[in-house]
C-alpha positions as CSV (number, residue, x, y, z in Angstrom):
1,X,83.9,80.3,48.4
2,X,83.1,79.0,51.7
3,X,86.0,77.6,53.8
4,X,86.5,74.1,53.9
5,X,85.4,72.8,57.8
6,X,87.8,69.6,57.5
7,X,90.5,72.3,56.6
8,X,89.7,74.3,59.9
9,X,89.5,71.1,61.8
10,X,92.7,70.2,61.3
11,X,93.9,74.1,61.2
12,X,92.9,73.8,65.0
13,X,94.5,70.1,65.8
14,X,97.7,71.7,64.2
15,X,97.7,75.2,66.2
16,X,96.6,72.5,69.5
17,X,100.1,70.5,68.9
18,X,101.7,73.1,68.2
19,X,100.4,74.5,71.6
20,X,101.1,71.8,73.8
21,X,104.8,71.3,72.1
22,X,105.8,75.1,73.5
23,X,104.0,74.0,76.4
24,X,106.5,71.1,76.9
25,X,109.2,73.3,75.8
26,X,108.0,75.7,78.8
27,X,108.5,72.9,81.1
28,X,112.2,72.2,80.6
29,X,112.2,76.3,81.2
30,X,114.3,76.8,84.5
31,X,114.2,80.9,85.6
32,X,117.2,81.8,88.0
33,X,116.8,84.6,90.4
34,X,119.2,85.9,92.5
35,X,117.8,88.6,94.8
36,X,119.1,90.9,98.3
37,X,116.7,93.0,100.1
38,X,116.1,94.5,103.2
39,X,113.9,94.8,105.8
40,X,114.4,98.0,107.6
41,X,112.8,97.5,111.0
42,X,113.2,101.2,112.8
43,X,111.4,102.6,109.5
44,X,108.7,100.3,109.9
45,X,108.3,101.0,113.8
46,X,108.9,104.9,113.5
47,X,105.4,104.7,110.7
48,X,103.3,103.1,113.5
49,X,104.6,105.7,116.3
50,X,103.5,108.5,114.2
51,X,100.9,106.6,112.7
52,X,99.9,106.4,116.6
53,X,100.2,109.7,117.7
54,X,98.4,110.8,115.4
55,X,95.3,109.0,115.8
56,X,96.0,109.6,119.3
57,X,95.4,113.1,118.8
58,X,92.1,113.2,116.6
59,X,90.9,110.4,119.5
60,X,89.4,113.1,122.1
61,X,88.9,110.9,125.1
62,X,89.3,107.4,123.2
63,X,92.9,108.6,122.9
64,X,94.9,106.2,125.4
65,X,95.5,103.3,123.5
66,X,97.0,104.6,120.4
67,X,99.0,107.1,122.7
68,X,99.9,103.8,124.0
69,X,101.3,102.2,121.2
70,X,102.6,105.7,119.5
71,X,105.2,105.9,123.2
72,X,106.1,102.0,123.1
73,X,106.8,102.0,119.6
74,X,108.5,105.2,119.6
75,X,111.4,103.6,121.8
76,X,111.1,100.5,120.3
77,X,112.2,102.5,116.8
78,X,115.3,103.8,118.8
79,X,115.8,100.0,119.9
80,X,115.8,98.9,116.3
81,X,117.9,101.7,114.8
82,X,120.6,101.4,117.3
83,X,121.2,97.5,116.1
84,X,121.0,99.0,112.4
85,X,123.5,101.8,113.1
86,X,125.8,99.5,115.6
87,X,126.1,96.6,112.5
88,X,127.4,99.2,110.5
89,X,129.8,101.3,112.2
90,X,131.4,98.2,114.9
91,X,130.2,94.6,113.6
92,X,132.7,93.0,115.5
93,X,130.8,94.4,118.3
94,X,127.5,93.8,117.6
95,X,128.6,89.9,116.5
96,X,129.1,89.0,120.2
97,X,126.2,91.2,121.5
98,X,125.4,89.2,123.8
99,X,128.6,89.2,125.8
100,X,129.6,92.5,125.2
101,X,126.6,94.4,126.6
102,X,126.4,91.8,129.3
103,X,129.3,93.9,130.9
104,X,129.8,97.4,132.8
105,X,129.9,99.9,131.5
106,X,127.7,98.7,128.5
107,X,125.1,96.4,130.1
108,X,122.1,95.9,128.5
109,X,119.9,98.6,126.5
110,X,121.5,101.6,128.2
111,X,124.7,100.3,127.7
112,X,124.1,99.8,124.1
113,X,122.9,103.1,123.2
114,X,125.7,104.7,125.4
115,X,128.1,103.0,123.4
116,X,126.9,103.8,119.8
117,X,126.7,107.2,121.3
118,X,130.3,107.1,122.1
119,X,131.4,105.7,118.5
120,X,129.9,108.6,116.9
121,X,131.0,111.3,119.3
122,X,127.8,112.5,121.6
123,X,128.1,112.8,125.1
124,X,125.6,110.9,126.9
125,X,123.9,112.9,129.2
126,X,120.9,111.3,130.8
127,X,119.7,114.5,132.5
128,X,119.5,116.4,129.3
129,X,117.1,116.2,126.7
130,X,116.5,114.4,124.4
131,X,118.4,111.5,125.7
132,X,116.1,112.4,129.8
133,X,113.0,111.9,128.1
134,X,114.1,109.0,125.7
135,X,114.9,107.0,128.7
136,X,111.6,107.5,130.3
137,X,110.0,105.6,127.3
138,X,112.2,102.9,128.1
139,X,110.8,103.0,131.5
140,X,107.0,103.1,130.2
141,X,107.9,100.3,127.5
142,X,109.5,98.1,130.9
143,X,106.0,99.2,132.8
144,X,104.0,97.9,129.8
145,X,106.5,94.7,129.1
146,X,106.4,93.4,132.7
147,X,102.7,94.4,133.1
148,X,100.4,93.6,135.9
149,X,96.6,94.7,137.1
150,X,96.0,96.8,139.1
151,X,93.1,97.4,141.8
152,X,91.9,100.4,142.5
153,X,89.9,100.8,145.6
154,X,88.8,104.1,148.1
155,X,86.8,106.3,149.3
156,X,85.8,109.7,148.4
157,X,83.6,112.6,149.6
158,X,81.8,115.2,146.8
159,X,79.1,117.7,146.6
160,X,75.9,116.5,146.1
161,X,75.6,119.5,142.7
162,X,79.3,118.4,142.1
163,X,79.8,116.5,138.6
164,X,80.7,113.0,138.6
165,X,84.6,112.9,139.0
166,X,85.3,109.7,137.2
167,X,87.3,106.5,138.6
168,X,90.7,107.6,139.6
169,X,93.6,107.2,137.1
170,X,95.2,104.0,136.9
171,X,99.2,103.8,137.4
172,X,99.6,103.2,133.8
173,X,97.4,106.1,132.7
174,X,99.7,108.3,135.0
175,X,102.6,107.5,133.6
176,X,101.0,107.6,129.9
177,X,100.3,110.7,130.5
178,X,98.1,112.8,127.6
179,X,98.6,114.3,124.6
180,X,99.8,117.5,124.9
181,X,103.3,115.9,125.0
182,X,103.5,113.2,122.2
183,X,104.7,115.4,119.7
184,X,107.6,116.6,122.1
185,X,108.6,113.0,122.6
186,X,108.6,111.8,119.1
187,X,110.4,114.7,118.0
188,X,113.3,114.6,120.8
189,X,113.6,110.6,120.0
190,X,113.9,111.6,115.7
191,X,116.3,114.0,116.4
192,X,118.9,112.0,118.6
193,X,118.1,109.3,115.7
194,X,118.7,111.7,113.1
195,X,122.0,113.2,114.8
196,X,123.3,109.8,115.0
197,X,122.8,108.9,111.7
198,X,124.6,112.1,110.6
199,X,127.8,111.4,112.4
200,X,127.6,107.7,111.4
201,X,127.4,108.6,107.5
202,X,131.2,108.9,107.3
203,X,132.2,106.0,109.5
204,X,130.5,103.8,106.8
205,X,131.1,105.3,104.2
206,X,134.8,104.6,105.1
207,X,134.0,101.0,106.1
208,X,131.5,99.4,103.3
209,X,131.9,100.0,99.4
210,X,129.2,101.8,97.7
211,X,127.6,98.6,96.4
212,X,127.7,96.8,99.8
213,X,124.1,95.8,101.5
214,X,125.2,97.9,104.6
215,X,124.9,101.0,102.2
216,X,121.8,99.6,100.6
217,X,119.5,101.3,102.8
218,X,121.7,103.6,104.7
219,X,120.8,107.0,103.7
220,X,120.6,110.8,104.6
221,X,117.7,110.5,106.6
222,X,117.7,107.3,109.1
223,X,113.5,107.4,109.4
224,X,112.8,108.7,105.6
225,X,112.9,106.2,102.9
226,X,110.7,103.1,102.6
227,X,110.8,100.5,105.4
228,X,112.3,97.9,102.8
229,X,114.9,97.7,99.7
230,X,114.9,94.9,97.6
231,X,116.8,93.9,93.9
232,X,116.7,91.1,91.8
233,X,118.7,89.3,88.6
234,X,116.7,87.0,86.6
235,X,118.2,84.7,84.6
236,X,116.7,82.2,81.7
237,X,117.8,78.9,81.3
């Protein structure tokens, strides 16, 4: 027997209604979420350093801007981590930051990194590496923050058979300096990072409970692990 088509009509009216009732019902739905993340800014720096450098590298002569950006982000990933670690091992501190690296012996980014240094037991010596050639990133980064141009005008004398020398360097290219270094720098600014974070461990361990977002993201390695921790509860009511 064939089925009857006024049956299926209202078949489909009642599976409609019945459609737009759970519909309704949907709409009184609420979902509660509760959620705590992190972004962690020196992971997400330290990528486009070595990101950088190593673009800088396979570049052959194109290679100065992403040398560029590998040095300025390089120190800008010590910059970062030194606010992440400082948070965590002196918060008192680093909750009037503005005050208390506006004074000697602590003033401003030196003065910052000299102190973390202190809390977890290096000496800070600015003639030794890594910490000599950490600071002359922060004296590139300054060159490139307060920029100018620059002209460069002369005179020169060559041999006629001589090849074409090239326009001098600029003072920025100077200080950028090439490639044969980049991997020296990055490495001397990870492991000053990396020693830091392995005297800090304890301190906060000692200072935050397990489950506390200062320990979320705080791990063995201070530039390993993703550049952001999230978790959420999701609640139905």
């Amino acid at each position: 027997m064939g089925s009857c088509p006024m049956a299926a009509s209202y078949a489909a009216l009642a599976d409609h209604a019945s459609l737009r009732d759970n519909e309704a019902r949907l709409e009184k739905v609420l979902i509660h979420e509760s959620y705590a993340g992190e972004e962690v800014m020196h992971r997400r720096l330290w990528r486009i350093a070595t990101e950088n450098a190593d673009i800088a590298l396979k570049s052959g002569e194109e290679y100065l801007n992403p040398l560029l950006i590998s040095k300025v982000f390089a120190f800008h990933t010590l910059e970062a981590y030194l606010n992440y670690v400082g948070e965590r091992i002196a918060p008192e501190i680093w909750e009037d930051e503005r005050n208390y690296f506006h004074r000697k012996p602590y003033r401003g980014w030196d003065g910052k990194l000299r102190k973390v240094m202190e809390l977890v037991g290096l000496p800070y010596d600015a003639r030794q590496p890594p910490l000599s050639r950490v600071l002359k990133l922060r004296d590139f980064r300054d060159r490139i923050v307060h920029g100018r141009s620059q002209s460069i005008v002369g005179e020169r004398t060559t041999p006629l058979d001589s090849p074409y020398p090239g326009m001098p360097a600029s003072d920025l290219q100077l200080a950028l300096g090439w490639t044969d270094d980049i991997l020296t720098i990055l490495a001397e600014v990870e492991q000053l990072i990396e020693t830091i974070q392995e005297l800090a461990a304890p301190m906060i361990e000692e200072r935050w409970p397990p489950d506390h977002e200062k320990r979320m993201s705080f791990g063995q390695k201070a530039l390993g692990g993703p550049p952001r921790y999230n978790s959420s509860a999701i609640k139905v009511s």
